[in-house]
Backbone as a chain_set.jsonl record, in Angstrom:
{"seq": "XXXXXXXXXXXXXXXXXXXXXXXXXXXXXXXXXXXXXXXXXXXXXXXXXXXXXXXXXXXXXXXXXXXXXXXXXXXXXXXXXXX", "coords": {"N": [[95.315, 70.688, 95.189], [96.963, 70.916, 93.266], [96.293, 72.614, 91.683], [97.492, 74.736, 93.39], [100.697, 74.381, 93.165], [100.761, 74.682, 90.097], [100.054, 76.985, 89.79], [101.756, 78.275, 91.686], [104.235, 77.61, 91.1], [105.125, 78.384, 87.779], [105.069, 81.069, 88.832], [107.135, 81.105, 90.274], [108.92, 80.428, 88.818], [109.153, 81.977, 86.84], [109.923, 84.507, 88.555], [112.544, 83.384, 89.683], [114.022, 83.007, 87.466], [114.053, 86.17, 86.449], [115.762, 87.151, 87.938], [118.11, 85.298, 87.7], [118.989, 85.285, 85.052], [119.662, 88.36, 85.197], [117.879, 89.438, 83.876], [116.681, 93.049, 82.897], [119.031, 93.842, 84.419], [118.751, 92.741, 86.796], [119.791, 91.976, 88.911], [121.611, 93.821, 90.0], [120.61, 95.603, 91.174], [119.72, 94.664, 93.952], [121.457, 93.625, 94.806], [122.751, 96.095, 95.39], [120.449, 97.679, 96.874], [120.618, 95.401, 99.318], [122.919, 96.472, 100.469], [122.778, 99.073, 101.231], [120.277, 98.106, 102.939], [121.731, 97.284, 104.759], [123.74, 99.159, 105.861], [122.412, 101.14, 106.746], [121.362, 99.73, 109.019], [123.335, 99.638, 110.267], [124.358, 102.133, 110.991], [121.81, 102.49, 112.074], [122.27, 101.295, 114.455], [124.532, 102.247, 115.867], [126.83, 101.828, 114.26], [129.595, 103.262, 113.072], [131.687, 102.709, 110.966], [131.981, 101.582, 107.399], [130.098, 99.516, 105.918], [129.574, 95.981, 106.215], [129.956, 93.899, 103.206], [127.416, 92.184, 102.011], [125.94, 90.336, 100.095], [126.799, 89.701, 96.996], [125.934, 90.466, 93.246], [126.093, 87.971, 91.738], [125.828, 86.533, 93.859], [122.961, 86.611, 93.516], [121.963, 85.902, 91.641], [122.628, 83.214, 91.174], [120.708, 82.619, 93.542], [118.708, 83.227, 92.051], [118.6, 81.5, 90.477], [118.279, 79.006, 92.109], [115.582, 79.105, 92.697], [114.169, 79.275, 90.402], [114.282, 76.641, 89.355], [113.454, 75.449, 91.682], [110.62, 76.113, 90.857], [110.144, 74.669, 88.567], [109.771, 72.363, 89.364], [107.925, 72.13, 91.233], [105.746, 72.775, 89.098], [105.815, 70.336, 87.407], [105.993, 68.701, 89.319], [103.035, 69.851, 89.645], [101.534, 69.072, 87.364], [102.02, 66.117, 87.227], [100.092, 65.763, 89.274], [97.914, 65.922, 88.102], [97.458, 64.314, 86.29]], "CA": [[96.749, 70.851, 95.348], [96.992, 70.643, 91.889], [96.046, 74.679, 91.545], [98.442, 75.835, 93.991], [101.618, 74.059, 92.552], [100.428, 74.837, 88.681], [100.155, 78.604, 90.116], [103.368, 78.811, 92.182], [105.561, 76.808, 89.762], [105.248, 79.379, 86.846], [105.38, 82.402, 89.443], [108.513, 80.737, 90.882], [110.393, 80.421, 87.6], [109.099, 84.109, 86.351], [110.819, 85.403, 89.173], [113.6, 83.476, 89.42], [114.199, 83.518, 85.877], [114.301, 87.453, 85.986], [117.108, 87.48, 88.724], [118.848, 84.197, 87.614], [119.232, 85.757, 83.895], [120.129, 89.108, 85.304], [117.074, 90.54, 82.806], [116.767, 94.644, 83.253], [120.087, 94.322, 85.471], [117.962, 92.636, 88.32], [120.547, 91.057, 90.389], [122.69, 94.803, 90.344], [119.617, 97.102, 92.54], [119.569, 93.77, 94.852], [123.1, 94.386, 95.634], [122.575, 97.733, 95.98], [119.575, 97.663, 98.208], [121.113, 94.66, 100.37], [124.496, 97.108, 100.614], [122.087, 99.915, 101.481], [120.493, 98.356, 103.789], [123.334, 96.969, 105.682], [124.303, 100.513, 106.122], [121.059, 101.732, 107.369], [121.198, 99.186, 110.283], [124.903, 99.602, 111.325], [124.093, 103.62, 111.584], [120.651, 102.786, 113.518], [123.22, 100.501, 116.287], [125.327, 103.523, 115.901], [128.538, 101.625, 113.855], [130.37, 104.686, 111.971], [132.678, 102.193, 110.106], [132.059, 101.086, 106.753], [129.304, 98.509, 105.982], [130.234, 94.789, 105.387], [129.331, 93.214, 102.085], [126.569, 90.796, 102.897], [125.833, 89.465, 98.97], [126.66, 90.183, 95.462], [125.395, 90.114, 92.713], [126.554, 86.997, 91.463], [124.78, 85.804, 94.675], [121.283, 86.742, 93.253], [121.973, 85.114, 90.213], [122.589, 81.605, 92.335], [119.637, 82.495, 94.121], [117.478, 82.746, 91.171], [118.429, 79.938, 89.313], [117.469, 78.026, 92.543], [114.267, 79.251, 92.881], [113.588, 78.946, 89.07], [114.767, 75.246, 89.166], [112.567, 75.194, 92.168], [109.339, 76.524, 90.217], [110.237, 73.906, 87.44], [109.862, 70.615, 90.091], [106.563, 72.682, 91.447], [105.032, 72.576, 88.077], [105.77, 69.331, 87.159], [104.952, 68.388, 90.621], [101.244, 70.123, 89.501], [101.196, 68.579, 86.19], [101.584, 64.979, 87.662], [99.013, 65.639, 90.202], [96.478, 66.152, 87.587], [97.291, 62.956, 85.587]], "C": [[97.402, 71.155, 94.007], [97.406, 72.255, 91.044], [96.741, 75.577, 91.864], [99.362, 75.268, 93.638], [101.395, 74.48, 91.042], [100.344, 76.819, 89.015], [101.464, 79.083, 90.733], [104.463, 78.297, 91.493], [106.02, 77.683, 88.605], [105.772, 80.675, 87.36], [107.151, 82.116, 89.39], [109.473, 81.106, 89.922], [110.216, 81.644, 87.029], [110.586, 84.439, 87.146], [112.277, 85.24, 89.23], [114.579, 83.791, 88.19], [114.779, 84.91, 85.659], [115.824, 87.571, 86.757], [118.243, 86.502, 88.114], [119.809, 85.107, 86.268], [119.616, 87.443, 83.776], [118.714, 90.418, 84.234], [117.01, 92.47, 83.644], [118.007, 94.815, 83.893], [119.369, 94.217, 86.821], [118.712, 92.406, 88.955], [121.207, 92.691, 91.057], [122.062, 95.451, 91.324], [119.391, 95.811, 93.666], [120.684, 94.073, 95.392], [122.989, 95.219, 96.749], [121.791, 97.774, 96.975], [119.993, 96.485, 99.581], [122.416, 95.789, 101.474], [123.643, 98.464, 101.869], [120.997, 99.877, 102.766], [120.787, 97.828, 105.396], [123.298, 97.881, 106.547], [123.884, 101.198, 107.126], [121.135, 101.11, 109.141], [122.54, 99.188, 111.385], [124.606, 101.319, 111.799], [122.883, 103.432, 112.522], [120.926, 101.844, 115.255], [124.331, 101.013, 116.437], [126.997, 103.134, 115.529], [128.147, 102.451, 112.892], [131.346, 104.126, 110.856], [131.915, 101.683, 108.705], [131.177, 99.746, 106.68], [130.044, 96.898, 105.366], [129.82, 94.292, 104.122], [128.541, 92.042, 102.121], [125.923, 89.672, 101.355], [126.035, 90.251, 97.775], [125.825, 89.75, 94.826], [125.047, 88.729, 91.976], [125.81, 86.001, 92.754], [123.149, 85.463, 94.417], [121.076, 86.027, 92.186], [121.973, 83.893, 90.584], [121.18, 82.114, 92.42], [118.523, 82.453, 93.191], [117.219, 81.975, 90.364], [117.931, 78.788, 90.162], [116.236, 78.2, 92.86], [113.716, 79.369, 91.262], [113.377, 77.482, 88.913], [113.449, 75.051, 90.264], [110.883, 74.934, 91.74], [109.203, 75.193, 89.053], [109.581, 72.352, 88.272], [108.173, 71.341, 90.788], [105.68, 72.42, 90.264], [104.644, 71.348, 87.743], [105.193, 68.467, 88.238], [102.951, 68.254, 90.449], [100.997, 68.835, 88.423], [101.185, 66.932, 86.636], [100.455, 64.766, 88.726], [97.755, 65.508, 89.409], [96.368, 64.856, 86.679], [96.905, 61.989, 86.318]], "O": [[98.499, 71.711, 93.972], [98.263, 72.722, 90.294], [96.908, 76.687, 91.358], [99.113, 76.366, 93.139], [102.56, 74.718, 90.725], [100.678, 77.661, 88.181], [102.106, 80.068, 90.366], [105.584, 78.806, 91.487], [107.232, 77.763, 88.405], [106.61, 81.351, 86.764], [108.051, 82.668, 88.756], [110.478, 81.808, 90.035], [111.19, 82.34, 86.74], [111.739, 84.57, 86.734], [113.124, 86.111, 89.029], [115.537, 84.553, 88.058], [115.751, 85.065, 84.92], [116.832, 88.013, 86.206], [119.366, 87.002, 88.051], [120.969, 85.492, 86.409], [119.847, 87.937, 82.673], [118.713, 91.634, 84.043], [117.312, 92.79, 84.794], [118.288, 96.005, 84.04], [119.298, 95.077, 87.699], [118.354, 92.666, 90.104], [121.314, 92.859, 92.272], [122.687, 95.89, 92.29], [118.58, 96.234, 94.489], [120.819, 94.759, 96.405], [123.041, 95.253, 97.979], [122.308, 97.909, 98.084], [119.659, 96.769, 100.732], [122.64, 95.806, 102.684], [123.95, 98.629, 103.05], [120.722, 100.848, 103.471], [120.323, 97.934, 106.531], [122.963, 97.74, 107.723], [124.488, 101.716, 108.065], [121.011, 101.782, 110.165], [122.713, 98.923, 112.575], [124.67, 101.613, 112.992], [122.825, 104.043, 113.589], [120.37, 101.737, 116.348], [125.205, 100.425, 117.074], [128.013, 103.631, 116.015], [127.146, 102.555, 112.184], [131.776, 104.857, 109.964], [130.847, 101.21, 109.094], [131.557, 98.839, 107.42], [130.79, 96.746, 104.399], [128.603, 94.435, 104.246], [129.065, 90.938, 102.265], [125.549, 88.51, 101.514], [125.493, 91.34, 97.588], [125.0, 88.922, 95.211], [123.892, 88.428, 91.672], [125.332, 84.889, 92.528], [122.408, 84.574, 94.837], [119.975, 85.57, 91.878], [120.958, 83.338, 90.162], [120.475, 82.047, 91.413], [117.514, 81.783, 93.415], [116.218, 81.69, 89.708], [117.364, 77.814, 89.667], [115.722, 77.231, 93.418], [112.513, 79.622, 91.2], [112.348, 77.085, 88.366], [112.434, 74.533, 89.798], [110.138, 74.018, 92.087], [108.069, 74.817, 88.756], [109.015, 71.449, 87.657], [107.243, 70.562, 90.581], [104.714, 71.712, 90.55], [103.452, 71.044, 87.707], [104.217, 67.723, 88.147], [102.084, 67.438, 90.762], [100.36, 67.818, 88.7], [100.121, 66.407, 86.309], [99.993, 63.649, 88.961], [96.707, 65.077, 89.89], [95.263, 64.408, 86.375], [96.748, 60.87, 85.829]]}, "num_chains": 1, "name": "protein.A"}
């Protein structure tokens, strides 16, 4: 158990980390692709109006600080398993 918390704990906080901290401008093509495809699914149930806004960016940034924070209690999680 030890292996798979000490392996998903680090992943976890990578990733969130990248979105949380906005690195390359990650949270902005999340937007975008959420916005995008919104869009996609209101044209394939044939709405012509204007897509709703379903998360910003500022949402992804939340979301990756809790899945970083998450990765952090995973780790430590590992790291007491092995003591």
């Amino acid at each position: 158990m030890a292996v798979v918390l000490l392996t998903a704990g680090p992943t976890a906080i990578v990733a969130g980390s990248w979105a949380a901290l906005n690195i390359r401008g990650a949270a902005v093509p999340l937007e975008r692709r959420a916005a995008a495809d919104t869009e996609l699914a209101m044209h394939a149930r044939g709405g012509l109006g204007p897509a709703p806004r379903v998360a910003s960016a500022q949402f992804y940034r939340f979301m990756g600080a809790v899945i970083a924070l998450g990765g952090v209690v995973f780790t430590l999680g590992g790291l007491l398993e092995l003591a």
